[in-house]
N, C-alpha and C positions, 0 to 999 in steps of 0.2 A: 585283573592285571597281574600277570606273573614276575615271579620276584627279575630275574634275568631281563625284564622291558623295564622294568621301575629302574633297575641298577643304570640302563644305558640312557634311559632318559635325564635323572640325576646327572650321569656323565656329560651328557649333549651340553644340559642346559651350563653345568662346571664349568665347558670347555668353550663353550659360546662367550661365554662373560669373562672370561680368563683372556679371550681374543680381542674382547672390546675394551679392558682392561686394561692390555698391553699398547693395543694401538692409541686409547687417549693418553698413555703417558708419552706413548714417540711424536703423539702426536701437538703434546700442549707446549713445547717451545715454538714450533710454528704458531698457534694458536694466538701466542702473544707476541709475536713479531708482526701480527697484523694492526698492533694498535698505531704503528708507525703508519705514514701514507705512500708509501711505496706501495701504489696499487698491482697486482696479479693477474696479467692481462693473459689470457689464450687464444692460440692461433693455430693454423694447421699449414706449416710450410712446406707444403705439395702442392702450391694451390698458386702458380706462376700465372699470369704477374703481380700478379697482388700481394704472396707471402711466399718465398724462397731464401735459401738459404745459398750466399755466393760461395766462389771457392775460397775466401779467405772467410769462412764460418761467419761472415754477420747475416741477420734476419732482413733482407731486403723486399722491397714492391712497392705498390701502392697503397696496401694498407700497411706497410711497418715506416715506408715513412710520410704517409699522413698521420702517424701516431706519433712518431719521433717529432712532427715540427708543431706539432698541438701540444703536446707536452711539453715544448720548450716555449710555447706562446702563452700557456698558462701554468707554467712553473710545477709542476707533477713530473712526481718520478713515477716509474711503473717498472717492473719485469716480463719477460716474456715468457711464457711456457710454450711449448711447439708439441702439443698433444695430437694433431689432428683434430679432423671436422667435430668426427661423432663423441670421439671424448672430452674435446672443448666443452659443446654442449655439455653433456652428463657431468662434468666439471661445473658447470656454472651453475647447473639445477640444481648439486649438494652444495652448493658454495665455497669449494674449493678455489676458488678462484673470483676475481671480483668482476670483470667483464669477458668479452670478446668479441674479437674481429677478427673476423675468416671470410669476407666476402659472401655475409650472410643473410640472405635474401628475407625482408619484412612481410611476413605471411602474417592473414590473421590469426593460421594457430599458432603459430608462434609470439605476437602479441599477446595471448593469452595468460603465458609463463615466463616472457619477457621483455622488459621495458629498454624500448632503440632509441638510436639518437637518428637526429634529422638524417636524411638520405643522403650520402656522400658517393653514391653511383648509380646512374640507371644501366642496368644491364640488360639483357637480350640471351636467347636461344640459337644457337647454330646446329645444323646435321652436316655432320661430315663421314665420306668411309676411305677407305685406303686411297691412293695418290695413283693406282695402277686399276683401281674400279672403278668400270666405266658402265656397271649393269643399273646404277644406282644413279636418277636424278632428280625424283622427286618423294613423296611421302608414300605414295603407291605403290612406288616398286621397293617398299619395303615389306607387303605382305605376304605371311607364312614365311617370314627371316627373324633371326635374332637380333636386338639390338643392345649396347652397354651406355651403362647406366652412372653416373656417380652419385653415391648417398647425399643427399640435403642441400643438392644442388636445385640451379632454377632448370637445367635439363633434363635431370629426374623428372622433376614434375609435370613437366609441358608431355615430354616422352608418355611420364602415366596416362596423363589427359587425353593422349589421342590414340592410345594400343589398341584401344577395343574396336573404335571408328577405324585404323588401316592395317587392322590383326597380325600386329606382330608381338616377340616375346620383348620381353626384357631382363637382362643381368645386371646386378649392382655391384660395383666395384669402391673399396673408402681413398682411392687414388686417382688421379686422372694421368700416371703414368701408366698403370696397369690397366683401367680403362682402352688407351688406346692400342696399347702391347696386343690386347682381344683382338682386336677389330684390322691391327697389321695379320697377325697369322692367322686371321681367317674364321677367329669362332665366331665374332660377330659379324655382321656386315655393315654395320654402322655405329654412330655414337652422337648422344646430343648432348651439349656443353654451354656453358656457360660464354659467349661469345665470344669477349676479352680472353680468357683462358686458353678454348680452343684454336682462334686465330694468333695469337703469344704463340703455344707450342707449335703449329703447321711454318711459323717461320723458323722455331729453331729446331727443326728435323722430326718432327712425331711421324711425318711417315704418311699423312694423312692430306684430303684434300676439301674445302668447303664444299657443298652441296646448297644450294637456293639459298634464298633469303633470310636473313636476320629475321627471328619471331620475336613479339613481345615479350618481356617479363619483368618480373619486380625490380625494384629496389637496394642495394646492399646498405643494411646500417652495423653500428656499432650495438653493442648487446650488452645489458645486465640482468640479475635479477629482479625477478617482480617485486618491486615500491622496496630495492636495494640501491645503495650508492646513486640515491640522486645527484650527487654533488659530483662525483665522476661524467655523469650525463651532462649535464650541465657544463663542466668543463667542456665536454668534448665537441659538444655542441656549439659553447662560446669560441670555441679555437678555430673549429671546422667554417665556421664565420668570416674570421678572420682572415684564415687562408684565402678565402675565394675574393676575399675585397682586395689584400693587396698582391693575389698571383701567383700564389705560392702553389696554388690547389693546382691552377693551370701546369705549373712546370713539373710538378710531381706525376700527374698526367701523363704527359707530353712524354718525357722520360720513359716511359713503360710502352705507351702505346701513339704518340709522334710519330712523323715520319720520320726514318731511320733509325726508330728505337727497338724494331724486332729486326735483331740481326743474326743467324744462322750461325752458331757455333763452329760446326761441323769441321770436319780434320780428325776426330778423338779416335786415335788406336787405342790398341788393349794399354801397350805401354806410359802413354803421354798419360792417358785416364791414369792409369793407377799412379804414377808419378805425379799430377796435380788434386785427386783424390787420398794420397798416401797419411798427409797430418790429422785431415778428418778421418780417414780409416783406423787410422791406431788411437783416436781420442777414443772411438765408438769399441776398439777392442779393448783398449783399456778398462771402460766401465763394463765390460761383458767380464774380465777377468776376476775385475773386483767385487761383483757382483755374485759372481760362481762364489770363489773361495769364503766373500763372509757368510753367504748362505749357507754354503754346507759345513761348517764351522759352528753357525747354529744349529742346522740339522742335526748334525754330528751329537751336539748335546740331548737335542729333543728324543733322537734316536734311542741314546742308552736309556734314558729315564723312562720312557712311553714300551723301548725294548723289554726292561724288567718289570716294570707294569704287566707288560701279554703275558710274563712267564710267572708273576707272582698267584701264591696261593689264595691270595685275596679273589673271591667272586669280584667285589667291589671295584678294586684296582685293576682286576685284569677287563672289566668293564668301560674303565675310562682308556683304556690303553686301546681297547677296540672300536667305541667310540673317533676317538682320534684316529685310529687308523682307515675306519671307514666314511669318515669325513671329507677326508685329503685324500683319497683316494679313489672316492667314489664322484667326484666331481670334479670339470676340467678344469685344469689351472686358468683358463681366460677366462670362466666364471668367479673364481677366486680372487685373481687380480680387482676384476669390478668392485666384485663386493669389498674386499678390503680398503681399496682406494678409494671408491665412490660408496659405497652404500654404508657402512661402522662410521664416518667422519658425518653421513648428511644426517644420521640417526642418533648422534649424538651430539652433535653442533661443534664441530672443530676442525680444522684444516689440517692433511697431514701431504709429506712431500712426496712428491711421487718415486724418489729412489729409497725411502724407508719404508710405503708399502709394497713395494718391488721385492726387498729382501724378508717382508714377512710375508710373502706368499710364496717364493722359492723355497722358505726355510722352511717353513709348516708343511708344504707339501714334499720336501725331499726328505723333510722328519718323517714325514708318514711309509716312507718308502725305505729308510732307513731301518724301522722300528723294525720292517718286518723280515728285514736283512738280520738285523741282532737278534733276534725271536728266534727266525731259524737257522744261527748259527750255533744258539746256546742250545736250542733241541738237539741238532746234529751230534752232541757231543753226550755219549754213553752215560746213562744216567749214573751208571756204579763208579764214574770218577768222584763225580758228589758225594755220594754216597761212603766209598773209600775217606778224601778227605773229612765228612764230618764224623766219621768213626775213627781218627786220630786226633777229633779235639777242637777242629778248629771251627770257625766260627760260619754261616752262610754267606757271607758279605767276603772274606778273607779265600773261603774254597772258591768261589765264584770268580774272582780276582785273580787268585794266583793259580788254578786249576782247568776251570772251567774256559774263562775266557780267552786264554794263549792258546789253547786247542782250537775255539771256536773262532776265531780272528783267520787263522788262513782258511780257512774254508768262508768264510767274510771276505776275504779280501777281492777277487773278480767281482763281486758281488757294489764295491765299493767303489772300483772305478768306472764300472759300467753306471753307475749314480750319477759321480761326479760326469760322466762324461752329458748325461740325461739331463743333468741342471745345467749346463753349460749351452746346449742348443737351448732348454725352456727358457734361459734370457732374454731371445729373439720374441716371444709372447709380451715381453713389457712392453715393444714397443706401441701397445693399444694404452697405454699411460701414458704415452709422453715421454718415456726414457730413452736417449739418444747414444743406446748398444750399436752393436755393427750393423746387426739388419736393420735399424731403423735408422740409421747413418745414410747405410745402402742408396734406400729411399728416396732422402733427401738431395744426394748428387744427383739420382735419376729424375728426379721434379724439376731438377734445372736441365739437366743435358740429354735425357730422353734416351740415354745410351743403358736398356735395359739389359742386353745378353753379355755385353763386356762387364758392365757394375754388380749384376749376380756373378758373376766366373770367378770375377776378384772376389767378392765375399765367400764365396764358396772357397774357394782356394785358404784365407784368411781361416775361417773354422776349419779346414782338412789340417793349415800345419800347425794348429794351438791345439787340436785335439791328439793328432797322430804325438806330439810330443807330450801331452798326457800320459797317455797308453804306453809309450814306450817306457815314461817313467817310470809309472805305477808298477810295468811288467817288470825292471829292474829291480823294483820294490818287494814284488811277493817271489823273487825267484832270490833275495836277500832273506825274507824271513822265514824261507820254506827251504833254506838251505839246514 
């Protein structure tokens, strides 16, 4: 083994354990806020009628509030977290979270790795394709066509079951807005859904039309870890009891899916949207904002220190600076996000929040990206200044300060906003965590009003003028210090 792989392995392993390090410390006041019983419930609020979120920001449907009148029949507090489907799950497997309900169908492999509470819905299959397709009326004439799909639904699966039998493809989509957004412009030709779900959004405008018959399918329970929080089960189970004997279950129901309880929005211009969209848009711009600035804040730190690392004389030290830099930058930031949220908390047994590992996977990876901004701004800079300086005495630490670095700062500087401005869009990645930034704000209005090309315009619009006033600062900025 050559000296130069021992250095970077030493490094790896340094800087792996320095991460896991850091994260059990952010992460052990959550850790022990769980000895209280304010359980940690996940859910995925894309998922109408069952879990949406109205315009005045509360968590509505039929499972938030069958959960709300169960927890008030057996006296449990709980929180919500609004991760979506897949990271629900992946949430609940490292135990970041103590249940969940999302309208999640009791399969046996899912049995396997998690224990449900009694059945609180039967649901069913529907195919539907656009409202204007009329080529499309039975299972057959979906062959050699595409169809979409949503991940870890009971329509996925029926959809897998029968591709091969009437050979068409399938795409999977982790929304059932963007699902049918496919299937309106035409990439797909169809869509199978979750019944309730699909027929919910066809009254309030998705644009789309039933197709045959209701197909079988399972179950929706309530979800925990395997031979975890028995005594949540059991609540939920004693309460969901309750509801159905004195009628409660019925009107919760009724409410979602009664006569006259899909009732069609529709009216939304650009305007009215962004005007009853507007408090949740700037709540989700605001944690995009604060999000950016503490990140690269730490970056900023990570940068200098891992910066003069690459450039030190040390073999050792410039190993771990490369290490680090070929870490974070060799691998995508939504592999990073997992791993730090889900994978460092389930391998070391501890809960962390999903807006502290948000800001240490921006920070580590804008560090990495940093480092190598500072590396070659201080190369850029004529060795014989150093050189000059420490042949009048002064010190390496003091030339590099007052010499070296005011030279290599403007030539950093474009370097620095184009960063900033890079972290500021990888925000919109948290929202596979559960962090409720502006695109995943976005989302959320679009799961309830289906109004997908007016809700991106605004969001787009919303990052064109928080960025365009970035840029203009920053360029006030270097055309102040390069005056």
């Amino acid at each position: 083994m050559s000296t130069r792989y021992r250095v970077r392995s030493v490094a790896a392993a340094a800087l792996i354990g320095a991460l896991a390090l850091l994260a059990g410390v952010l992460g052990a006041g959550t850790a022990a806020a769980q000895a209280d019983r304010t359980y940690v419930i996940a859910t995925d609020v894309t998922f109408a009628p069952f879990e949406f979120q109205n315009a005045q920001g509360n968590f509505v449907g039929i499972d938030m509030d069958l959960l709300a009148a169960i927890a008030a029949d057996q006296g449990f507090e709980y929180e919500i977290k609004p991760l979506g489907f897949n990271a629900a799950v992946q949430a609940l497997q490292s135990r970041q979270v103590d249940g969940v309900i999302a309208g999640m169908s009791i399969t046996d492999e899912r049995t396997l790795v998690f224990d449900f509470s009694d059945p609180y819905f039967e649901s069913g299959v529907q195919l539907a394709v656009a409202k204007d397709n009329d080529s499309i009326e039975s299972f057959e004439d979906l062959r050699g066509q595409r169809v979409a799909i949503k991940t870890g639904t009971e329509g996925a699966l029926f959809a897998e079951s029968i591709r091969d039998q009437y050979g068409f493809t399938t795409v999977t989509f982790d929304d059932s807005a963007s699902m049918y957004d496919d299937v309106r412009t035409g990439n797909s030709v169809a869509v199978f859904d979750d019944y309730p779900v699909l027929l919910y959004g066809i009254a309030q405008g998705n644009g789309l039309r039933a197709v045959g018959d209701k197909q079988a399918g399972n179950s929706y329970g309530f979800a925990v870890s395997k031979g975890q929080n028995a005594e949540l089960l059991t609540k939920f189970n004693a309460g969901l009891a309750n509801l159905r004997a004195n009628g409660q279950y019925d009107e919760i129901i009724d409410r979602y899916l009664g006569e006259g309880a899909q009732q069609a929005q529709g009216g939304n211009t650009f305007f009215s949207l962004l005007k009853d969209s507007f408090p949740l848009l700037m709540k989700g711009l605001w944690l995009t904002i604060v999000l950016t600035v503490v990140s690269l804040a730490i970056a900023l730190l990570l940068g200098l220190v891992f910066g003069f690392l690459r450039v030190s004389t040390s073999r050792i030290l410039r190993g771990i600076g490369v290490v680090y830099v070929d870490i974070f930058r060799g691998t995508p930031l939504l592999v990073q996000a997992f791993f730090i949220y889900f994978g460092i908390p389930a391998a070391l047994g501890f809960t962390m929040p999903a807006m502290t590992a948000g800001i240490i996977t921006l920070s580590l990876n804008a560090g990495a990206y940093i480092t190598e901004i500072i590396r070659g701004g201080i190369q850029s800079v004529d060795r014989g200044q150093m050189e000059a300086a420490r042949s009048l005495g002064m010190g390496y630490l003091p030339s590099m300060r007052k010499v070296v670095l005011p030279q290599a700062f403007r030539t950093m500087m474009p370097s620095f906003v184009n960063q900033a401005v890079i972290t500021l869009k990888d925000t919109s990645i948290l929202s596979v965590i559960g962090i409720a930034e502006l695109t995943q704000t976005g989302k959320i209005i679009i799961a309830r009003n289906f109004e997908s090309f007016n809700m991106w315009l605004i969001v787009g619009i919303f990052y064109f003028v928080i960025i365009m006033a970035l840029t203009k600062l920053s360029g006030r900025l270097e055309r102040k210090v390069n005056a």
